[in-house]
VOTINU-793531 format. One record per atom (N, C-alpha, C, O): y, z, x. Coordinates in steps of 0.05 Angstrom, whole numbers, padded with zeros to 5 digits, always signed. Last residue first. Layout:
% residues N
YZX/...
This chain:
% residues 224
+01411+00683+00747/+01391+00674+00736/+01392+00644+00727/+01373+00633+00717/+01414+00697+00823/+01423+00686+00797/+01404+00686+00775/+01380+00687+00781/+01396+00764+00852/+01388+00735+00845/+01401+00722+00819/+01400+00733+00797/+01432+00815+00873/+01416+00801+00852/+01414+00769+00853/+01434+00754+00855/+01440+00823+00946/+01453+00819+00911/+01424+00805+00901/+01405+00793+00911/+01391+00860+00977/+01401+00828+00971/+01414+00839+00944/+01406+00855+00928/+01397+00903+01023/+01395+00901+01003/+01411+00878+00998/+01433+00872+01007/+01400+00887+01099/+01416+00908+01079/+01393+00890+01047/+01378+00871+01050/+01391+00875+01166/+01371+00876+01141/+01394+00901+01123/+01401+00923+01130/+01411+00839+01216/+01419+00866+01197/+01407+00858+01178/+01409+00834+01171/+01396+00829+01290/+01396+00815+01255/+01401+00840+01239/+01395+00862+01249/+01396+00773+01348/+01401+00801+01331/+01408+00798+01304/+01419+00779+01293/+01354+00761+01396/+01359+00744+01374/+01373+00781+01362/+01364+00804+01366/+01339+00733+01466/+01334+00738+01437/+01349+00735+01409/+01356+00713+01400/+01406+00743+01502/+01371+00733+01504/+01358+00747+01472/+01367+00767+01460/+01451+00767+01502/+01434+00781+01518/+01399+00769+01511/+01377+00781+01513/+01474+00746+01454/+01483+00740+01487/+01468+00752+01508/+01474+00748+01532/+01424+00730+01407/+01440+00750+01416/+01445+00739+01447/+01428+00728+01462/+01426+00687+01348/+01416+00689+01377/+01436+00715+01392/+01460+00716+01388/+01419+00719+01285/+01434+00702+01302/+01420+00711+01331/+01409+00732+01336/+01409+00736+01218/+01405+00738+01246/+01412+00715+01267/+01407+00691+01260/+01411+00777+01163/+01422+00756+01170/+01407+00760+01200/+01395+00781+01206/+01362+00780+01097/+01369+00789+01137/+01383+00762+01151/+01374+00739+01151/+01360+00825+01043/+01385+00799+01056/+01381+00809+01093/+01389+00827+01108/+01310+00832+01000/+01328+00844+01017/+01340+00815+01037/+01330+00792+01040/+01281+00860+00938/+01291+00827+00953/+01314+00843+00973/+01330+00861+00966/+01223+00873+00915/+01248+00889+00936/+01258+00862+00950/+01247+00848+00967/+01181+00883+00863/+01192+00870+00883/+01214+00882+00894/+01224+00902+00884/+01121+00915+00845/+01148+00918+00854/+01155+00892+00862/+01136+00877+00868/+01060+00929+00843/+01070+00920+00819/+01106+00920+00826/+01119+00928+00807/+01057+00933+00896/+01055+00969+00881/+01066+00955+00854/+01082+00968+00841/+01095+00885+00912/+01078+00909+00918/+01076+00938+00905/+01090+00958+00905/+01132+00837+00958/+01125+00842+00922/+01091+00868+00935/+01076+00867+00954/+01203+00827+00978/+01173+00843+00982/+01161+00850+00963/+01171+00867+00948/+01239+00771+00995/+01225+00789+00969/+01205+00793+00976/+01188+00776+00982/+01298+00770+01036/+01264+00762+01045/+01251+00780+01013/+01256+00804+01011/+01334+00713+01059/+01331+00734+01026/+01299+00727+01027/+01284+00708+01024/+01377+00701+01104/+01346+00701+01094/+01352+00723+01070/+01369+00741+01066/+01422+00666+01145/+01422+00686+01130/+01394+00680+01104/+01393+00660+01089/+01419+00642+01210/+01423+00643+01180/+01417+00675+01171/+01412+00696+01182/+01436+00606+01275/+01435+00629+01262/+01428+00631+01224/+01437+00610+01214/+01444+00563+01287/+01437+00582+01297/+01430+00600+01290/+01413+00612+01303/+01465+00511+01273/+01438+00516+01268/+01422+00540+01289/+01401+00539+01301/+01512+00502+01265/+01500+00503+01292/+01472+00501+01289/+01459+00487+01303/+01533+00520+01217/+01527+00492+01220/+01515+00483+01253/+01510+00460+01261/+01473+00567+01192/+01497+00559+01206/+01503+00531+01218/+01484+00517+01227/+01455+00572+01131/+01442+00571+01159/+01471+00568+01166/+01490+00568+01150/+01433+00615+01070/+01464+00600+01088/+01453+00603+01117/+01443+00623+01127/+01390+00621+01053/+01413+00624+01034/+01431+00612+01049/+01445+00596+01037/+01313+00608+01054/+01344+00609+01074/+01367+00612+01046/+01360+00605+01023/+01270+00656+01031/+01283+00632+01019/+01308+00640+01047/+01318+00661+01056/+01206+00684+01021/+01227+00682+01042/+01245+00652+01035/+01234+00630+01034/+01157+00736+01001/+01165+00713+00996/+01205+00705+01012/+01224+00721+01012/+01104+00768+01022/+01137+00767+01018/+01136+00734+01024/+01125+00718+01039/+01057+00817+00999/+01061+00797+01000/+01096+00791+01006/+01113+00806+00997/+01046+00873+00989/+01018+00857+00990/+01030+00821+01004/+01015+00806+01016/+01064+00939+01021/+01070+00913+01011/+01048+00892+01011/+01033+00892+01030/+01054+01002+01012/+01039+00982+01028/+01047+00952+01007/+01037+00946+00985/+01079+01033+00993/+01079+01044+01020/+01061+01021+01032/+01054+01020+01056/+01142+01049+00953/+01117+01030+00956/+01112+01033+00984/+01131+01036+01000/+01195+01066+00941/+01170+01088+00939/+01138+01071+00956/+01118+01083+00966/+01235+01023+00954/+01215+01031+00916/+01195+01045+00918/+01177+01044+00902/+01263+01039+00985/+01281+01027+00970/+01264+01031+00941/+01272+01038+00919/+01228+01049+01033/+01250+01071+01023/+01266+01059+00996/+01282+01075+00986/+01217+01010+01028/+01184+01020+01022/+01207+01044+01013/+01206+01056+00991/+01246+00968+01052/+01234+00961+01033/+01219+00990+01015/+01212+00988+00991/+01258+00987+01105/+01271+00984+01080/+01268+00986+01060/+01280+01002+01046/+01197+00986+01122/+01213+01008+01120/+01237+01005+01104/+01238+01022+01086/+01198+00931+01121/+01175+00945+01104/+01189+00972+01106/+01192+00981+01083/+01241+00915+01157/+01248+00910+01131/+01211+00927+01119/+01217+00934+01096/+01220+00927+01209/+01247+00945+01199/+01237+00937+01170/+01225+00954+01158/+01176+00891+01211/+01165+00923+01214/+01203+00935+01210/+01205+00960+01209/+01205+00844+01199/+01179+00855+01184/+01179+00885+01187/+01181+00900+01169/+01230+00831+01255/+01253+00835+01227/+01228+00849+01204/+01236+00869+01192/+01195+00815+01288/+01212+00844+01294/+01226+00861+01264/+01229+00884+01256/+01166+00779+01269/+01157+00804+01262/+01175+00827+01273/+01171+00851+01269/+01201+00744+01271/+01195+00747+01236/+01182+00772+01241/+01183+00789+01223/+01210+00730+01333/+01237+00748+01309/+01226+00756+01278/+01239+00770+01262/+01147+00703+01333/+01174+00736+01345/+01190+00745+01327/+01188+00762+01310/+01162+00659+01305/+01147+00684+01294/+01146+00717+01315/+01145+00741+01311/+01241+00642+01289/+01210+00655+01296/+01194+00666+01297/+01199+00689+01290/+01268+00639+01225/+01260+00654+01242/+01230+00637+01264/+01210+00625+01257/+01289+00613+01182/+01298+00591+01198/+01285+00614+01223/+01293+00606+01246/+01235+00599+01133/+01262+00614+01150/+01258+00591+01167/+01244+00570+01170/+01214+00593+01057/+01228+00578+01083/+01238+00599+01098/+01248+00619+01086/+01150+00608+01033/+01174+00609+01028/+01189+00588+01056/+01176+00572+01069/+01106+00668+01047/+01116+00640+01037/+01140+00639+01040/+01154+00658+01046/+01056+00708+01077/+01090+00692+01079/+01094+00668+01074/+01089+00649+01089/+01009+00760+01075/+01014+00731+01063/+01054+00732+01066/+01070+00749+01060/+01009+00804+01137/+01010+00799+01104/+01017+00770+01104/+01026+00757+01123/+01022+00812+01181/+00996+00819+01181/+00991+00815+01157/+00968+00822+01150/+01057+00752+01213/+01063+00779+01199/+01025+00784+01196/+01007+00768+01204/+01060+00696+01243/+01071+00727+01259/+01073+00757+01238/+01085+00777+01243/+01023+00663+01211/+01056+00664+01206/+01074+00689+01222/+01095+00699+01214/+00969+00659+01237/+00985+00639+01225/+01018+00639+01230/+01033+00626+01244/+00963+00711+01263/+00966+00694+01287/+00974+00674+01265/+00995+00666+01274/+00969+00742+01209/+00982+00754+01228/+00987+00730+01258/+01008+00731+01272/+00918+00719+01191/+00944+00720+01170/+00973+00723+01196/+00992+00707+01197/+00876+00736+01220/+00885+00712+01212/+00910+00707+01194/+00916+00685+01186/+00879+00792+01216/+00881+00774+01244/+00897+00753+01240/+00919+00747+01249/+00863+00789+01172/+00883+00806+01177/+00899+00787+01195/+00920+00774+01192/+00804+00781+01171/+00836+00767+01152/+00854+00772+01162/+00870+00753+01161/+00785+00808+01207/+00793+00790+01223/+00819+00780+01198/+00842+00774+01202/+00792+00868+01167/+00804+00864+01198/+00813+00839+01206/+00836+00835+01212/+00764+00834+01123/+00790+00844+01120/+00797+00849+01146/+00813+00832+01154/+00712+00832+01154/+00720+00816+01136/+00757+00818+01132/+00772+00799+01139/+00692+00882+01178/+00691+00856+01192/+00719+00843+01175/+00742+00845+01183/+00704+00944+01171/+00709+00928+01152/+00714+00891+01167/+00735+00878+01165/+00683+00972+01229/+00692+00983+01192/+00693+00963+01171/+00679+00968+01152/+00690+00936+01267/+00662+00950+01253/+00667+00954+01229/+00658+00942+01210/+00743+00939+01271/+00739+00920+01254/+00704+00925+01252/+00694+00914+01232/+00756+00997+01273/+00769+00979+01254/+00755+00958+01244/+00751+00954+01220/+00727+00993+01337/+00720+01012+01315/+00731+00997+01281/+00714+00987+01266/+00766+00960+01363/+00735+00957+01347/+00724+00959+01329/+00715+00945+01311/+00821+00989+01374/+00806+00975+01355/+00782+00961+01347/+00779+00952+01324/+00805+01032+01419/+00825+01024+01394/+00828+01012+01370/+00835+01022+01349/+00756+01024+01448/+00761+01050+01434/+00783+01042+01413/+00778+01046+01389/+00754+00965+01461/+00739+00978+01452/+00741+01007+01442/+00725+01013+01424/+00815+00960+01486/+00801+00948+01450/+00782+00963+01446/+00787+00980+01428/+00800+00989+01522/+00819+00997+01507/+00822+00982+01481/+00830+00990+01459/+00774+00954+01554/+00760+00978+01542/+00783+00994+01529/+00777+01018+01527/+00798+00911+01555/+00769+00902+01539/+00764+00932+01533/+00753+00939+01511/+00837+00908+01593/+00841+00914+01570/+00829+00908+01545/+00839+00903+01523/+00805+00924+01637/+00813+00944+01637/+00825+00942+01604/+00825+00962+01590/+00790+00869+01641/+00764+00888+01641/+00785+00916+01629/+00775+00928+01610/+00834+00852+01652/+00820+00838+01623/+00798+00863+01630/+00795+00876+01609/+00851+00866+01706/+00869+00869+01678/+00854+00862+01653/+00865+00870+01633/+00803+00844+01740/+00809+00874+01731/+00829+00885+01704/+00825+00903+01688/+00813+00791+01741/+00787+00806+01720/+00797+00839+01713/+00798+00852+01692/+00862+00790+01763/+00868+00788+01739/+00834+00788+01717/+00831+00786+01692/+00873+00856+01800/+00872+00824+01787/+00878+00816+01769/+00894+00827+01754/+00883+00913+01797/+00898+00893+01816/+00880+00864+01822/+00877+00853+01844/+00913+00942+01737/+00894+00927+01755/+00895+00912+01775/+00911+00894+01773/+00957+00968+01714/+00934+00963+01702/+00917+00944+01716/+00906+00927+01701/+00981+00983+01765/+00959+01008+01755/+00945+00998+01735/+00924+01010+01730/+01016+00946+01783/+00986+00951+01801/+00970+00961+01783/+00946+00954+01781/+01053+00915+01755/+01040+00935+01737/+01027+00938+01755/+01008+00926+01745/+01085+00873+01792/+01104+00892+01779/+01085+00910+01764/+01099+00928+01755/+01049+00839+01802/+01065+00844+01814/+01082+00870+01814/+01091+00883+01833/+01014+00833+01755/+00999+00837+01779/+01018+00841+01804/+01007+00845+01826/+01047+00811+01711/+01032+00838+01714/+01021+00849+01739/+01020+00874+01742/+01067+00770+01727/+01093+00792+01729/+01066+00815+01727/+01066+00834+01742/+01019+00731+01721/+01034+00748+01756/+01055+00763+01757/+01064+00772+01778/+01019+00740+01664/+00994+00746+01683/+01010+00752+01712/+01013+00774+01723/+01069+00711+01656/+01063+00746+01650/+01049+00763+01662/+01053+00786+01669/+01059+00661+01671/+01077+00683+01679/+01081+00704+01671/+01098+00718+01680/+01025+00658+01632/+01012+00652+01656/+01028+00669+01675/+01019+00686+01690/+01051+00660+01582/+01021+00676+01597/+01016+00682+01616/+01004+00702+01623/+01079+00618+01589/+01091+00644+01592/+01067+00661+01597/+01066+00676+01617/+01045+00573+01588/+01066+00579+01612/+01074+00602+01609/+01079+00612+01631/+01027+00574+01535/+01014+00579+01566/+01029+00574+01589/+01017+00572+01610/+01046+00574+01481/+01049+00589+01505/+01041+00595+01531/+01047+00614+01545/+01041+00539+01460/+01064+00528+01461/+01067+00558+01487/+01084+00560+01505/+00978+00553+01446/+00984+00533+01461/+01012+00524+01474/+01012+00509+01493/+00969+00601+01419/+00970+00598+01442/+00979+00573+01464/+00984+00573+01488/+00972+00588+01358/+00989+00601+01370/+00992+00598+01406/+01014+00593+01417/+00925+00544+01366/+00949+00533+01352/+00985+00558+01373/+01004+00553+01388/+00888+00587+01383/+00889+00562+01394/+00915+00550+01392/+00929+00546+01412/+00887+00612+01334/+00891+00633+01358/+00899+00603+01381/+00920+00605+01395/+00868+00585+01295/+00902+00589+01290/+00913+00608+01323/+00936+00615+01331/+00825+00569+01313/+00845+00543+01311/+00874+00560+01311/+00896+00554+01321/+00793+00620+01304/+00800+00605+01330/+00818+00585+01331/+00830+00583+01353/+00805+00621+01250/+00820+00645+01264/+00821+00635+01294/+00841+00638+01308/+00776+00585+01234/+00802+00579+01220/+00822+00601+01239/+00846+00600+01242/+00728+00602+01243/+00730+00569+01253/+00763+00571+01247/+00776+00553+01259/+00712+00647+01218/+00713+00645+01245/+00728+00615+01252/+00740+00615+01273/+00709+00663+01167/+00749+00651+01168/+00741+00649+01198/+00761+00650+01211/+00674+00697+01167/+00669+00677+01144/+00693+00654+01152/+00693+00630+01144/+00648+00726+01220/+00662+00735+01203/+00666+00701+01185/+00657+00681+01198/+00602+00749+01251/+00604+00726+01241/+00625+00722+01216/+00617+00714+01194/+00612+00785+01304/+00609+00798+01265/+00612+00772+01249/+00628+00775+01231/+00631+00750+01331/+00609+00774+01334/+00603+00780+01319/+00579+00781+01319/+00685+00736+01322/+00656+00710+01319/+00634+00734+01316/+00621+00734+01295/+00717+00777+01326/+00709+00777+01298/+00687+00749+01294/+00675+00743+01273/+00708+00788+01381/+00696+00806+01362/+00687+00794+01329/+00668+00797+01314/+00746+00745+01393/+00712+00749+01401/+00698+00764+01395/+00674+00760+01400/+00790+00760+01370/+00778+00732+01366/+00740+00735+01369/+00720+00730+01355/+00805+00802+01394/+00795+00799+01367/+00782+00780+01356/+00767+00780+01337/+00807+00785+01449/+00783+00797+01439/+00780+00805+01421/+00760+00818+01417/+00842+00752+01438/+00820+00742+01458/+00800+00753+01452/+00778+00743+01449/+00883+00785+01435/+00882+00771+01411/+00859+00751+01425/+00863+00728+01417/+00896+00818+01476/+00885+00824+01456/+00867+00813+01436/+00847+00821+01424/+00918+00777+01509/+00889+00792+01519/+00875+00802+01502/+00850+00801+01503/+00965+00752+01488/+00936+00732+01488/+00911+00750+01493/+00888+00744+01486/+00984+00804+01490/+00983+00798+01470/+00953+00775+01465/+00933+00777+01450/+00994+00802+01548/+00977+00824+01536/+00977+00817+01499/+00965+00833+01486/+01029+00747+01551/+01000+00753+01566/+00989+00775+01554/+00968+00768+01544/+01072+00761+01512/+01061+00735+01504/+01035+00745+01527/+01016+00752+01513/+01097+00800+01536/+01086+00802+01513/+01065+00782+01504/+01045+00787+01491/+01116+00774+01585/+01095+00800+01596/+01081+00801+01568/+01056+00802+01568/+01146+00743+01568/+01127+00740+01582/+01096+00751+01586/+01073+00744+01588/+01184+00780+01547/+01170+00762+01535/+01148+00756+01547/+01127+00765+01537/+01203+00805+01589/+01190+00816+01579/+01175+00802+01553/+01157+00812+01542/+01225+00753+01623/+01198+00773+01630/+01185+00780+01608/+01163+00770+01602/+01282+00749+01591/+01250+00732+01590/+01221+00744+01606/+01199+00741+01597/+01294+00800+01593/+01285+00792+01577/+01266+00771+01576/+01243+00770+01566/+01273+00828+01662/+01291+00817+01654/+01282+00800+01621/+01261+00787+01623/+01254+00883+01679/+01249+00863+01671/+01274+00851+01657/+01291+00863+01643/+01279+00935+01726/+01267+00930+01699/+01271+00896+01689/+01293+00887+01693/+01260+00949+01785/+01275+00929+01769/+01267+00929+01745/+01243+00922+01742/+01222+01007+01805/+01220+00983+01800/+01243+00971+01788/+01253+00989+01775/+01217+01065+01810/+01235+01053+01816/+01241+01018+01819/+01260+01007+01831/+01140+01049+01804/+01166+01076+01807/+01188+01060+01813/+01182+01038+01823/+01113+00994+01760/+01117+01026+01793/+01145+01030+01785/+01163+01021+01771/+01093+01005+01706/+01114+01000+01710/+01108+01013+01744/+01100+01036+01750/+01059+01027+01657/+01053+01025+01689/+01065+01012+01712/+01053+01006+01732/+01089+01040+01617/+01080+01067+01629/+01073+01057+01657/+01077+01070+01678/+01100+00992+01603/+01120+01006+01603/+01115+01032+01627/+01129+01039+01646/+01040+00975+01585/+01057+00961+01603/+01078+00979+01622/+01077+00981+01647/+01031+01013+01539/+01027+01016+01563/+01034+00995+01589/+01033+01004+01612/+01073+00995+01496/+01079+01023+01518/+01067+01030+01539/+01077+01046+01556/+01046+00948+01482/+01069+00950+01506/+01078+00984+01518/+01086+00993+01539/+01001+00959+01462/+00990+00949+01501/+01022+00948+01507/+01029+00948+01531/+01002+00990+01423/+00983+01002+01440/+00991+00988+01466/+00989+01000+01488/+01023+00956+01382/+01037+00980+01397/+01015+00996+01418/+01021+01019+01425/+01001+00913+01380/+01015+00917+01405/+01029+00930+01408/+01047+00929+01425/+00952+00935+01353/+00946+00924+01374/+00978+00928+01396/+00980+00939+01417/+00984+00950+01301/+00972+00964+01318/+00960+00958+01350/+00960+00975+01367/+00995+00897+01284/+01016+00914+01288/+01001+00935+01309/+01007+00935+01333/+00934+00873+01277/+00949+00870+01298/+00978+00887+01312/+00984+00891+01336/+00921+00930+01241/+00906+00922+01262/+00919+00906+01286/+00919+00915+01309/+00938+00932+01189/+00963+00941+01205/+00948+00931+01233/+00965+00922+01249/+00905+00913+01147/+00921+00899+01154/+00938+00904+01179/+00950+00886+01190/+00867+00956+01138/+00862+00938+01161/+00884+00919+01166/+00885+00908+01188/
């Protein structure tokens, strides 16, 4: 159940993507933020409201952190909500119709999941709207929780080719060298799992094209 949010938004941006009209302008990065930050709140609206439904134990702690996440974003939501209704017709031409249309695509996608296992689904949740990953993250970055989960779903693949391990329980995250800009650093992220650790080196810097770019290689050994 951990993968639940990962799974959530691989489901709503390809469909964004798909309902794109024909010969349209492709979005300009901050859009597509935009656009992430509104189908993301849609989702994460109705995990929220599923997992009160199933009186899940972490309810009071998963609304504050859904609250907490949402707050620094309601302007981009908001502008996501009219990039959708401008630029997507096909997922709806409101904005009940866009929530109705992405209530029943929870409902076959993920529901089901968290029927299965209430408890561990919403954890999940809750782990995932705290620190942007679907696992426990300690430690220091200098990342957002955007950029922590772009850099997450490469480095578990790193990671997983590096010790056989196919489900990491935990990563621990130390800065090594920020920049005197304070733009950019260099991270030593340790993936502990399957009785393993896997310490891997992600540098990342703001990219000239909006966002952020980063190389995940294998960390030298740790001093002793």
């Amino acid at each position: 159940m951990r993968t639940l949010p990962i799974l959530a938004a691989a489901l709503l941006l390809p469909a964004v993507a798909a309902a794109q009209a024909p010969g349209a302008k492709q979005p300009s990065h901050q859009e597509q933020v935009a656009l992430r930050d509104y189908t993301t709140a849609l989702m994460n609206e109705a995990i929220v409201g599923e997992c009160d439904a199933q009186r899940y134990s972490g309810g009071g702690q998963l609304r504050q952190a859904y609250a907490k996440w949402r707050a620094p974003r309601e302007v981009s939501i908001a502008t996501g909500g009219q990039l959708a209704l401008t630029r997507y017709p096909s997922l709806g031409g409101s904005a009940a119709a866009q929530r109705s249309n992405f209530r029943k695509q929870f409902e076959t996608s993920l529901k089901p999941g968290i029927d299965a296992a209430p408890e561990r689904a919403c954890a999940a949740a809750l782990a995932t709207l705290s620190t942007g990953l679907p696992i426990p993250f300690s430690g220091t970055t200098r990342t957002t929780a955007e950029l922590r989960f772009d850099i997450y779903k490469q480095a578990i693949v790193a990671g997983s080719a590096a010790s056989n391990c196919l489900e990491f329980d935990a990563i621990e995250a130390s800065v090594t060298e920020a920049s005197a800009t304070d733009t950019g650093a260099t991270e030593r992220w340790v993936l502990k799992g399957c009785g393993q650790e896997v310490a891997l080196s992600v540098k990342h810097q703001p990219s000239a094209k909006g966002g952020s770019d980063f190389v995940i290689s294998m960390a030298p050994a740790a001093a002793p």
